[in-house]
C-alpha positions in Angstrom: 10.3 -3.8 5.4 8.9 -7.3 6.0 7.9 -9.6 3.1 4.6 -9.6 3.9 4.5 -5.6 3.2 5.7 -5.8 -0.1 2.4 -6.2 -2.3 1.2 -2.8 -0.6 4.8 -0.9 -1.4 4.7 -2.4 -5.3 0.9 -1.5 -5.3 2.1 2.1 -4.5 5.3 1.7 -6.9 2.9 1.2 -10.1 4.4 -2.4 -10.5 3.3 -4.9 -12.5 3.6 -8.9 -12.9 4.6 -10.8 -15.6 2.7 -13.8 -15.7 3.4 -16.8 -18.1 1.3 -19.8 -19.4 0.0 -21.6 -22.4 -1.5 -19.0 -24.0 1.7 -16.6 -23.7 3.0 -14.2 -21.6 0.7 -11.2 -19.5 1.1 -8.3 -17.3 -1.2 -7.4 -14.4 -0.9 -4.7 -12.4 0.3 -5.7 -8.9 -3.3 -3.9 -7.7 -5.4 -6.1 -9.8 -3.2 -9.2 -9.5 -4.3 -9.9 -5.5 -7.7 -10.5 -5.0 -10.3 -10.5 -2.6 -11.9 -14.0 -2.6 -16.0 -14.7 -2.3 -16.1 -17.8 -1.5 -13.4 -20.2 0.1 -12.2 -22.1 -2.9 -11.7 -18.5 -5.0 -8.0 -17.7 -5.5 -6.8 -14.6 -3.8 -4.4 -13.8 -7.0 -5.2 -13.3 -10.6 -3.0 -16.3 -11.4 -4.9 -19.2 -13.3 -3.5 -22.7 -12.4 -1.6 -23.5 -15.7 0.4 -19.9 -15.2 3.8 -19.1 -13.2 4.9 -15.9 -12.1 8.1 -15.1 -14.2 8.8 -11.5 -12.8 7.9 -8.4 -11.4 8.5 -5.2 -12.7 8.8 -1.7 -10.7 9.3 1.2 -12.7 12.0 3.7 -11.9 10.5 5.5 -8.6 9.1 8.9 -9.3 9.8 10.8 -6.3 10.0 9.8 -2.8 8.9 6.7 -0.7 8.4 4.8 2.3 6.7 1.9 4.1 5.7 2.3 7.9 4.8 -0.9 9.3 3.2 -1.5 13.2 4.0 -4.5 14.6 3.6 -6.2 18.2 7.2 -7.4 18.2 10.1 -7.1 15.9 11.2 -10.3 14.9 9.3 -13.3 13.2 5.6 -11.2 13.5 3.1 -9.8 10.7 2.5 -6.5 11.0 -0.8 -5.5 12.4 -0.6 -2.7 9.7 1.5 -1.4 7.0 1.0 1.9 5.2 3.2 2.8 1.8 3.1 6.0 0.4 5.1 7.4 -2.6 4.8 11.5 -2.9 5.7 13.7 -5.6 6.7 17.1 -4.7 7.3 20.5 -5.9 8.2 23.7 -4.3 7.5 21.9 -1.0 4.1 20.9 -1.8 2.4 17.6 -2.7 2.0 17.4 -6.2 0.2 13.9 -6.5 0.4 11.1 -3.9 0.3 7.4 -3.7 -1.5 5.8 -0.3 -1.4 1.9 0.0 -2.6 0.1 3.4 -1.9 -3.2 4.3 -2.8 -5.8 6.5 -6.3 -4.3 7.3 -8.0 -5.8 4.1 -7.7 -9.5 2.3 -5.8 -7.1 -0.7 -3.3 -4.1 -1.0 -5.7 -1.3 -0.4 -5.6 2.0 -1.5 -6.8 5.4 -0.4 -7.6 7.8 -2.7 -9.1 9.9 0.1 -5.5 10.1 2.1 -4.4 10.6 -1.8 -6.6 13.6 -2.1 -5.6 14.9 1.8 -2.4 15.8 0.4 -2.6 17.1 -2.9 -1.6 20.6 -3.2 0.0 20.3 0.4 2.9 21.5 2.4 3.5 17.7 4.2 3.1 18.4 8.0 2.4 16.7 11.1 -1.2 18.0 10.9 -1.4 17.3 7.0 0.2 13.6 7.7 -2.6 13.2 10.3 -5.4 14.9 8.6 -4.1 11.8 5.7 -4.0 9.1 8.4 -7.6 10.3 8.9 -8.7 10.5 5.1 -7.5 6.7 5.0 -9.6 5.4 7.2 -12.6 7.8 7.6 -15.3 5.1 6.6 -13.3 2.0 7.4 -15.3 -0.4 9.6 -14.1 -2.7 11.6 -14.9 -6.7 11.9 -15.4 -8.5 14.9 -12.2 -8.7 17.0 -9.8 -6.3 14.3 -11.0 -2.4 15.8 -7.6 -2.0 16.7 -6.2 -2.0 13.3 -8.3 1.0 12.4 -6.2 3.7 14.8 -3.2 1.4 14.1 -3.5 1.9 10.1 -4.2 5.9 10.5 -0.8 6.0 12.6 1.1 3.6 9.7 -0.3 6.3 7.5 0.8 9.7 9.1 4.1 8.2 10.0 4.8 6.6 6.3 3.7 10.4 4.9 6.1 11.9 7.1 9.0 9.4 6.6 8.5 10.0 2.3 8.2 13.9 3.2 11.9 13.4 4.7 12.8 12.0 1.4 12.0 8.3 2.3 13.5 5.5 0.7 14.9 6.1 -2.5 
C-alpha cells in the first residue's frame, strides 16, 4: 500500500488522531480530520496552525481487511484509485462492512451504499461487484476524471474480494 492510500485504510480502520496544541491535547477521528476545502486558502485537515500531530491511533482490527489500489505504473505513481474495505463476517456472511474510496474525492470517502451491498451477504464475485456498483452509483464525474469512476468500482470489487480471502490481518 502506497502512502498516499493510508488516510482511506485508517478511515476504514476507525482510527483516530491525536492532535496537540495550547489548549491541550484532542482526538479527531481520521474521517473528520481531512477536509474538503471551499475556498483556496481553507486547510484540507482539521489541524489549526498552533497544533502538531503527536500520533495516530488504530484500534485492534476487527475482522478482516484490505486495500486495492489502481495505478498506471508501479513505482513512484499515485494511484488513480484506492478502495479499503474492512468486513466482519459470520457463518460466511457479511455481518457489517467498512467501504473507504480514495483518490476520487479531495477526502477519504466513504460508501455506505457499497456498506449496505454487503450486509447480510455470502461475499462473491457478483456481491463484490454489485458493491463496486453501490460505491459509485451516483458518483459524477468532473471534467477530465470519468475514468476514475469504473476505475474506483473495480478498486472496490477487488478490495471486497481480497478482505473476503481474509485480507490483511
Amino acid at each position: 500500500m502506497s502512502p498516499s492510500s493510508l488516510a482511506p485504510a485508517l478511515v476504514a480502520l476507525g482510527a483516530t488522531v491525536r492532535v496537540f496544541g495550547p489548549r491541550g491535547a484532542r482526538e479527531v477521528p481520521v474521517g473528520k480530520f481531512f477536509l474538503t476545502p471551499k475556498l483556496d486558502a481553507d486547510r484540507e485537515h482539521d489541524l489549526r496552525p498552533d497544533e502538531v500531530v503527536t500520533e495516530v491511533r488504530v484500534p485492534a482490527p476487527r475482522g478482516a481487511s484490505a486495500t486495492y489500489e489502481v495505478r498506471e505504473r508501479e513505482a513512484l505513481d499515485w494511484p488513480l484509485a484506492t478502495a479499503s474495505v474492512v468486513l466482519q463476517a459470520s457463518g460466511g456472511k457479511v455481518q457489517s462492512a467498512r467501504v473507504v474510496l480514495g483518490h476520487v474525492a479531495p477526502t477519504p470517502w466513504p460508501s455506505p451504499e457499497a456498506e449496505a451491498a454487503l450486509a447480510g451477504r455470502t461475499v462473491s464475485e457478483d456481491v463484490a461487484a454489485a458493491a463496486g456498483e453501490a460505491a459509485l452509483k451516483g458518483a459524477r464525474a468532473l471534467s477530465g476524471n470519468a475514468y476514475k469512476i469504473p476505475l474506483a468500482r473495480v478498486a472496490v470489487k477487488r478490495a471486497v474480494l481480497a478482505a473476503a480471502r481474509g485480507g490483511a490481518r
